[in-house]
N, C-alpha and C positions, 0 to 999 in steps of 0.2 A: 705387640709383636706376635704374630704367629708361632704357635706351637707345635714342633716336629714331635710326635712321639719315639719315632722310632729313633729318632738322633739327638733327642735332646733330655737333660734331667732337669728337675724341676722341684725347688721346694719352696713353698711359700709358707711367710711363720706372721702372727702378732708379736708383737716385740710390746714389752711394757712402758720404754724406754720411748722418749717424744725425737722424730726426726729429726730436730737439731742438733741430738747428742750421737744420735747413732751418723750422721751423716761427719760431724764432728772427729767419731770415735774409728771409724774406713778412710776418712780422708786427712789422717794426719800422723804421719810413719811414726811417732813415740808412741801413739793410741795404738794404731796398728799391731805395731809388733806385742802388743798385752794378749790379744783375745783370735791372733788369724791361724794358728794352730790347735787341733788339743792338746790339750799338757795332759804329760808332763813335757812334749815336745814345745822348741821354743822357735822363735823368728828374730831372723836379723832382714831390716831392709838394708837394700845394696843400693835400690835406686827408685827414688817416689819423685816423680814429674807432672802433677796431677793437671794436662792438659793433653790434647788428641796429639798422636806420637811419639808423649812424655815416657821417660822410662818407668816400669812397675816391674821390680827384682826383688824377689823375699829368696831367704834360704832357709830352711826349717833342717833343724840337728834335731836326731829324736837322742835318749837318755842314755841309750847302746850307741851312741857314735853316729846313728844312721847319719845320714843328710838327703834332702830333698830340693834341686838347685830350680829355681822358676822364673828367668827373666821372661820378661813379655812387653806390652806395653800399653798404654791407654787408645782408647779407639775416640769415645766420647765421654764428657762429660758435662752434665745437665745440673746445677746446683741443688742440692739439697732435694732431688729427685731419681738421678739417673748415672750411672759408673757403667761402664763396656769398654769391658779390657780380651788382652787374649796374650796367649802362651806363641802362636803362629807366627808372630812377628815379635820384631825388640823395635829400642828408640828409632824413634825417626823412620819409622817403616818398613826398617830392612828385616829381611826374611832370616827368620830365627834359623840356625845353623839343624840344629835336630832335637825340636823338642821331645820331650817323651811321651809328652801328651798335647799335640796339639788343641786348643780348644779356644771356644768364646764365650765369654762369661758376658750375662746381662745382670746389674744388680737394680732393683727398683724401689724407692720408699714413696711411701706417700700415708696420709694421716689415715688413722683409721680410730674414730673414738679419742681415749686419753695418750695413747701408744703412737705402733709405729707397722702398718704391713711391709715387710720385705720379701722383697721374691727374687731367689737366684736361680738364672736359669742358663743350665749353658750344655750351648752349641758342640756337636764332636762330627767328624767327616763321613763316621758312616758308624754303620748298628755296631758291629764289633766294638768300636772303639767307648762307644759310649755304654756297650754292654761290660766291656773292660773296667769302665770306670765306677759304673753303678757296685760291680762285682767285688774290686779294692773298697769297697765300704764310704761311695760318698754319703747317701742321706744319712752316717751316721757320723762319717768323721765331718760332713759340712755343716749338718744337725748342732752336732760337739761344736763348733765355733760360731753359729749363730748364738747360740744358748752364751755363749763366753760372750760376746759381741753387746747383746741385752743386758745381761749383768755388770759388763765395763761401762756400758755407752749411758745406763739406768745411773752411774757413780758420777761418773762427771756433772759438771756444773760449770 
């Protein structure tokens, strides 16, 4: 996939953890809701559809009440290699009403050594939006949930 810099964030991490666990640990809403926030914020899934137009709704409450509501939906999905999902639409392809952050998320594994490379990288409509977003603290609070992701997805079996 090409790389926008100006529009796109981008982290790629080793994960200690083998593909099957971490593909495992993203692709199964009880796994999920352990490791897609930092804590001490939590997730509830509302709707895991894991195929193209399937619904993908989390709601993260932080420990003050906050809430953070994200329906969206699956765009593709490639087994045990490839997740593209997005905030800009919900199920079935309908045009998300007003999300707050429209975006397209690319998730990628593939083997690297005993582990796992993951790279997420996602798509925003123009620099603002994506400078908005790097600014709200992604490489740190997406950083925080891959690191949780490795240590969840390292535990299963």
């Amino acid at each position: 996939m090409a790389h926008d810099q100006e529009l796109d964030l981008v982290i790629s991490r080793l994960l200690r953890a083998p593909r099957s666990l971490v593909w495992k640990a993203w692709t199964d809403p009880v796994h999920l809701k352990q490791w897609w926030c930092p804590k001490p914020w939590t997730t509830d899934v509302l709707g895991f559809e894991l195929v193209p137009g399937g619904r993908f709704h989390t709601l993260m409450r932080g420990p003050e009440g906050e809430t953070s509501d994200n329906p969206g939906t699956f765009l593709e999905i490639v087994p045990q290699s490839r997740i593209v999902w997005t905030t800009a639409l919900v199920a079935n392809w309908r045009p998300a009403a007003q999300p707050w952050m429209p975006i397209t998320a690319f998730i990628t594994l593939e083997d690297e050594g005993a582990g796992t490379r993951y790279v997420a990288t996602v798509l925003h409509k123009d620099k603002a939006t994506r400078d908005s977003h790097e600014q709200m603290g992604f490489f740190d609070g997406w950083g925080t949930c891959i690191d949780q992701l490795d240590a969840y997805a390292g535990a299963l079996r």
